[in-house]
C-alpha positions in Angstrom: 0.0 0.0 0.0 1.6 3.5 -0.4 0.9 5.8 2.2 1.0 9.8 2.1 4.7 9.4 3.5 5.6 7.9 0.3 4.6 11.0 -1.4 4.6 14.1 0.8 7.1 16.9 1.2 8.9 17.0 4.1 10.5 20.2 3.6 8.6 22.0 6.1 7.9 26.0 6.2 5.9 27.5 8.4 5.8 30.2 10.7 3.8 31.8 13.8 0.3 33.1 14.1 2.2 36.8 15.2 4.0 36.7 11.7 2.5 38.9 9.5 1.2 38.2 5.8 4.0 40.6 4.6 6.1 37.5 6.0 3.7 35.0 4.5 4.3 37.0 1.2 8.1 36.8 1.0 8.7 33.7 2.0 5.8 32.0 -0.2 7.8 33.9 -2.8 11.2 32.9 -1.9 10.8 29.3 -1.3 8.2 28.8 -4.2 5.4 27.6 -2.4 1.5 27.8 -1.7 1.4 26.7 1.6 2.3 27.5 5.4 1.6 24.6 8.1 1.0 27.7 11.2 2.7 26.3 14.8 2.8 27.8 18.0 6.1 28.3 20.2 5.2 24.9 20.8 6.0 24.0 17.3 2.0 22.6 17.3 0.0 22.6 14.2 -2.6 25.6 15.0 -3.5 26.7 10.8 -2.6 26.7 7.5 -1.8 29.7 5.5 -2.5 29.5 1.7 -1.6 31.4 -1.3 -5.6 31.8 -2.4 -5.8 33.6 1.6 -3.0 35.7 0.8 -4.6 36.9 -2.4 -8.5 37.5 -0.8 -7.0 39.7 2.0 -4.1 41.7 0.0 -4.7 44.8 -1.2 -4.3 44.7 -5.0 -2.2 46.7 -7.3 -5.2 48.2 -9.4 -5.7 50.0 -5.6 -3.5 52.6 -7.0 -0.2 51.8 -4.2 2.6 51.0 -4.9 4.8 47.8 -3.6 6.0 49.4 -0.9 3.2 50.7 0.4 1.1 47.2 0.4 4.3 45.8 2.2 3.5 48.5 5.4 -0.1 48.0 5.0 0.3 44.0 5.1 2.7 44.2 7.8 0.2 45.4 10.1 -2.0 41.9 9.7 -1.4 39.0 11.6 -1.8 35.8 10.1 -3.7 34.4 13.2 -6.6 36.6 12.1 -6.5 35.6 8.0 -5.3 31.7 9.0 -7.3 28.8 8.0 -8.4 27.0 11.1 -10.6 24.1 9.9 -7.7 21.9 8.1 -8.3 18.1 7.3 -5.0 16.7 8.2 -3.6 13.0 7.8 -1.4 11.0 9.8 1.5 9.8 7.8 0.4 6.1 7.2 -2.9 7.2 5.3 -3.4 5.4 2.2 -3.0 8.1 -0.8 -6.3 6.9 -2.6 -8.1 8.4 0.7 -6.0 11.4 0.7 -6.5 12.2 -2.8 -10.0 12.1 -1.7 -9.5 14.5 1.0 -7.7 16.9 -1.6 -10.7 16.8 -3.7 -13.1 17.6 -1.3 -11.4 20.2 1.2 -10.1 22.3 -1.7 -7.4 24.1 -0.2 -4.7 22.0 -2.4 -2.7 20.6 0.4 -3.2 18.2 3.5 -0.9 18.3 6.6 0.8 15.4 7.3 1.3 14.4 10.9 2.9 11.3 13.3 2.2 11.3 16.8 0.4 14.4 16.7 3.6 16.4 15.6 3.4 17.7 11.9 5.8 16.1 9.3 5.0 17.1 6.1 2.5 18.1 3.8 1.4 16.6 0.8 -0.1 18.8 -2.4 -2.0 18.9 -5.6 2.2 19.3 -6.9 2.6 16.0 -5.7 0.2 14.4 -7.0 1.1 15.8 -10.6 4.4 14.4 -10.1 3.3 10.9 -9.6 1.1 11.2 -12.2 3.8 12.2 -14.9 6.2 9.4 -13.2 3.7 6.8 -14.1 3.2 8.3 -17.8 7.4 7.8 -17.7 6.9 4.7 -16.9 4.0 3.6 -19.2 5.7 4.4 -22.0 8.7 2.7 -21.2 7.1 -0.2 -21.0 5.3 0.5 -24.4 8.1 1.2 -26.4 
């Protein structure tokens, strides 16, 4: 059987519920990603930031202000009060089938993957797409 840990990222970045979504903006940027597992100090799973959030609560560039401008504005919001709360998450030995079917149904694109309560990973739409062209790969290897 091949479980979400089979597939997910493990390359974790997240950050606090204080950050700001100026923060949520660079780094989403920087490290090319659409999603933020939130923890506490704790380093507990508390919400999930994603890229769709990011773009409902910034202000948008037909506003009339310029970059820098949206940077102070958006560094005065939290990302505890924009977060995503009500997450599905998996635990790390869920078959994939079912968490493809959590994917489809939650639509935020990702699901947090966790062991022993602790998150470990996250597993996305990307992934999924990666598998699907390995498979194509490997179909048509064994065509040819």
């Amino acid at each position: 059987m091949i479980t979400v840990k089979d597939l997910m990222s493990d390359e974790l970045y997240t950050l606090k519920p204080t950050n700001t979504i100026h923060h949520a903006r660079e780094l989403m940027l920087e490290k090319r990603i659409r999603h933020i597992p939130i923890v506490d100090d704790n380093n507990k799973f508390v919400g999930l930031l994603t890229k769709q959030v990011i773009l409902a609560v910034s202000v948008s560039a037909l506003a009339g202000i310029d970059v820098q401008e949206r940077n102070e504005l958006e560094s005065y919001v939290q990302i505890s009060e924009v977060m995503l709360t009500d997450v599905v998450v998996a635990e790390e030995n869920t078959n994939l089938s079912k968490a493809a079917k959590f994917l489809l149904e939650q639509k935020h694109g990702c699901l947090p993957i966790f062991k022993d309560g602790t998150i470990i990973g996250i597993l996305t739409e990307s992934d999924f797409v990666r598998l699907a062209f390995y498979l194509m790969e490997k179909m048509d290897e064994y065509q040819d």
